[in-house]
C-alpha positions in Angstrom: -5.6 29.3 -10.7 -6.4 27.4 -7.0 -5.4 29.9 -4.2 -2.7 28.0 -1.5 -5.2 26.8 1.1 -4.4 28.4 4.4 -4.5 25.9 7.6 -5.2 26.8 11.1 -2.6 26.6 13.3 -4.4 23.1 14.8 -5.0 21.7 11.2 -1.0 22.6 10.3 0.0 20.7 13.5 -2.2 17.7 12.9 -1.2 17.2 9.0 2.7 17.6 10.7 1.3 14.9 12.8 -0.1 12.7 10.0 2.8 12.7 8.1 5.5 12.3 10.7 3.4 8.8 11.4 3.6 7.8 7.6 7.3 9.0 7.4 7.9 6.6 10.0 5.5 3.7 9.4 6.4 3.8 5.2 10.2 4.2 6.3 10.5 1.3 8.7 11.5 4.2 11.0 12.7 3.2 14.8 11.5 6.7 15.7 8.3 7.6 17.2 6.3 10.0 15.0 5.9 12.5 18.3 9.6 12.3 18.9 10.2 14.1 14.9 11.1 17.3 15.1 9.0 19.0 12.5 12.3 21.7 11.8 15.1 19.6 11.6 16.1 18.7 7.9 14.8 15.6 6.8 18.1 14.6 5.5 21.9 14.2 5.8 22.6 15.3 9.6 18.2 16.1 10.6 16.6 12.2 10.4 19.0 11.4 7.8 16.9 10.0 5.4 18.4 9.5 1.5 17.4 9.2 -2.5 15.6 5.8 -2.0 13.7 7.2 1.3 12.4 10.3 -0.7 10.9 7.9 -3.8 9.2 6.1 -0.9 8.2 8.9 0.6 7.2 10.8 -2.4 5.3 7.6 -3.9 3.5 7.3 -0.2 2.4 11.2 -0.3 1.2 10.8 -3.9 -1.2 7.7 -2.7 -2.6 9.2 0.1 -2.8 13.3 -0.2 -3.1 12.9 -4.1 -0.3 14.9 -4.8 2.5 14.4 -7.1 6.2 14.7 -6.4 8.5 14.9 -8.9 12.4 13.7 -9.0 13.1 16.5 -11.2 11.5 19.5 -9.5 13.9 22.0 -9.0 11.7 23.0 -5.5 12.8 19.2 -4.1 15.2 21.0 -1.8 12.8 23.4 0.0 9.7 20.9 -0.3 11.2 18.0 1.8 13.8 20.3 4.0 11.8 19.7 6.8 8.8 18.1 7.9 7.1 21.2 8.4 8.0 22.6 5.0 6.5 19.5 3.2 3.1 19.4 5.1 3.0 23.1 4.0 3.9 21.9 0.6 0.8 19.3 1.0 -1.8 21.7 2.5 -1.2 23.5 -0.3 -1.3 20.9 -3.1 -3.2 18.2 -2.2 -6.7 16.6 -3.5 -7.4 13.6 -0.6 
């Protein structure tokens, strides 16, 4: 069984970094990637994104960190509740 890679504190920030500027760039986002806050919720009252944004999202993550993200994974909720919690969720996962 693979062993959750651990990131340093500069790798966490920069993967936060990497995928606030695909959130926005995949989403058609008016935000600025540095302007995301990487705690708030990434839907209903955080950046307020929906159903549609998360299978854009998810199909976006899957092409370029190799990871795949199901509709029907009961862990949706804590994966994408911030952007903080999903780059954890892709440090941990991913194959690119």
């Amino acid at each position: 069984m693979n062993q959750p890679i651990t990131l340093s504190e500069t790798a966490a920030r920069a993967l936060e970094n990497e995928l606030a500027h695909l959130i926005v760039e995949v989403l058609h986002l008016e935000n600025k990637p540095e302007s995301l806050d990487p705690l708030a919720p990434l839907f209903g009252e955080g950046l307020g994104l929906d159903s549609i944004d998360a299978l854009e999202l998810a199909l976006a993550i899957s092409r370029r960190f190799g990871i795949e993200l199901k509709s029907d994974d009961e862990r949706n909720r804590q994966i994408f509740a911030s952007l903080r919690a999903l780059a954890g969720h892709i440090a941990a996962h991913r194959t690119k």
